[in-house]
N, C-alpha and C positions, 0 to 999 in steps of 0.2 A: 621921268619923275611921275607923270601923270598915271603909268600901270602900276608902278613900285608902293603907291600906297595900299592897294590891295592885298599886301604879302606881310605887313607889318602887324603884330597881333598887340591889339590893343593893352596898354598899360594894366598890369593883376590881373589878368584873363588866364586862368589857370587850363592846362590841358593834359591828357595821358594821362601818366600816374601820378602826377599833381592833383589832378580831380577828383580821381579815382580815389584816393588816398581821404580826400575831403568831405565826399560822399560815404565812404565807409565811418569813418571818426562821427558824423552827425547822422548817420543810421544807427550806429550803436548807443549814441547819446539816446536819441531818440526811446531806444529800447533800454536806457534804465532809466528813463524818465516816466514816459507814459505807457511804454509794455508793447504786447505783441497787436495786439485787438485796435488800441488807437493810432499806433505808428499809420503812415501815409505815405506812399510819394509825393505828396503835393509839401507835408510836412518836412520831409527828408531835404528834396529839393532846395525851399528856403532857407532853412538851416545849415545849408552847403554853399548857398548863393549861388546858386545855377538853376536853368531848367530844369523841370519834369522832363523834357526829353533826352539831358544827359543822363536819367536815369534809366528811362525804358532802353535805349540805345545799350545800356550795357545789362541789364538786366530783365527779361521781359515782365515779372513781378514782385510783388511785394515778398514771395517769399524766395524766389531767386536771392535778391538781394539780402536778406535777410539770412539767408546760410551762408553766401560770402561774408558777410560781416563776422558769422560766429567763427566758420574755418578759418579767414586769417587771423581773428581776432585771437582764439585760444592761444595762450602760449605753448611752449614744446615741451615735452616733458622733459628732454635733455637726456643726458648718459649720468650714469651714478659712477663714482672713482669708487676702484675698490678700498672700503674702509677696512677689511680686512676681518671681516663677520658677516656671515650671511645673515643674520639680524640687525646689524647695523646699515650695511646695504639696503633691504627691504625698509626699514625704516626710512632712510631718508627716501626711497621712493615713493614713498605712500606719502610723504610730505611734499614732495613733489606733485603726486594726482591731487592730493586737497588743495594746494596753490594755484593749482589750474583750475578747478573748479570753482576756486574763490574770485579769482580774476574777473575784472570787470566782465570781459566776453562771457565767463562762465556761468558769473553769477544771473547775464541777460539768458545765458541757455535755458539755465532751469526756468526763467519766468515763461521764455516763448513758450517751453515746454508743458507748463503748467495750465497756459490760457489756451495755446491751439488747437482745431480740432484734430481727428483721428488723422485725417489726410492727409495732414503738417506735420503731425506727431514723425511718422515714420523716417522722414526726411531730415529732423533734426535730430534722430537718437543715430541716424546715421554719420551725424558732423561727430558726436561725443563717438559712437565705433573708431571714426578715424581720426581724429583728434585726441583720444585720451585711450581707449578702451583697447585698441590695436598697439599702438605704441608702446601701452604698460605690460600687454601683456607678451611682448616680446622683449624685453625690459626683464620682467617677471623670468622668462625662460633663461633670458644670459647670465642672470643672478644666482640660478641656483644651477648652470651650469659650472660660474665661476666656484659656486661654495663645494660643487662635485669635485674640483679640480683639486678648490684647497684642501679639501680633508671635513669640514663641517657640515656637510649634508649628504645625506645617503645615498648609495650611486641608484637607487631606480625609484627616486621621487622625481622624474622626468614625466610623468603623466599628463594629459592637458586640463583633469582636470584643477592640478595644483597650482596652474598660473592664474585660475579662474576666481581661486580663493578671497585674492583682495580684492580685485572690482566690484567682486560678489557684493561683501561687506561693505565696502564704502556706501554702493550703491541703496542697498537695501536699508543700511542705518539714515542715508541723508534723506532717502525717496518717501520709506515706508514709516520710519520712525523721528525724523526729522532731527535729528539728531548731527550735531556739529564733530568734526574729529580736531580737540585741542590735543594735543602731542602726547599726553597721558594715556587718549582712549588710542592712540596710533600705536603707542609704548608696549597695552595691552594686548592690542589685536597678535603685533610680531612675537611679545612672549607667551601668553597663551593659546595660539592658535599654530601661527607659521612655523613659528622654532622648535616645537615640541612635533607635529608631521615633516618637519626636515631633518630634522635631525639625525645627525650619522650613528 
């Protein structure tokens, strides 16, 4: 009786991916609350109800942890079902990259990305590469190999740089001109852009 107390884990003593999970949810809070520059480990920490050393233990800094939170946070961009138009297709994709973008995780990317410096910078446009920018654009390439197959895109618009098209756009309108994509400017971009260079 006497050893066996030392095996028993104390009453809501959360561990593994229980904490792990608790720790990520109040980093991210953290980061649409007060942003990249005031978040803390000491902040994160109390917000989780654990140690600062459950958090070095798993992540040796602020921005370690800080990409974890964004890469699992982002949602996936998922498979498009063929709707049976390579413009119909590509639309719902592109509704798909804005949704991700919009999502809580996403919406914290673009802030870390906004406040941190150059040295940060790189590391987090690496989460959006594998998180959104990789995924779409192989996404982008089975979409209009499907429109190849059916008959509405042209057999040698396989180029790399026409999977490049969208991300371009999205990026460029939300980055450089800050500019939101409601479903009309997404509507636009597929009919006058994408459908008229795929086109069979």
């Amino acid at each position: 009786m006497v050893g066996s107390r030392w095996s028993v884990t104390p009453t809501g003593r959360r561990r593994g991916p229980e904490l792990e999970r608790a720790i990520l949810d109040a980093a991210l809070e953290q980061l649409s609350t007060v942003g990249w520059n005031a978040l803390t480990m000491e902040g994160v920490a109390a917000a989780a109800h654990t140690g600062k050393a459950a958090l070095y233990r798993r992540w040796p800094s602020k921005a370690d942890l800080v990409a974890e939170v964004l890469r699992t946070g982002l949602p996936p961009v998922g498979v498009i079902p063929d709707l049976g138009s390579i413009r119909d297709d590509l639309f719902r994709l592109c509704v798909r990259m804005r949704d991700v973008m919009e999502s809580r995780a996403g919406q914290a990317l673009r802030a870390v990305l906004h406040e941190c410096d150059h040295a940060h910078a790189d590391r987090f446009h690496d989460v959006i590469r594998a998180g959104l920018h990789e995924p779409a654009h192989r996404l982008i390439g089975e979409l209009v190999r499907r429109g190849i197959a059916r008959g509405d895109v042209r057999s040698d618009a396989t180029g790399p740089l026409v999977v490049d098209v969208i991300p371009a756009m999205l990026m460029y309108r939300a980055k450089v001109c800050g500019s939101e994509w409601a479903d009309p400017d997404i509507a636009e971009l597929i009919d006058q852009v994408m459908v008229p260079l795929l086109r069979a």
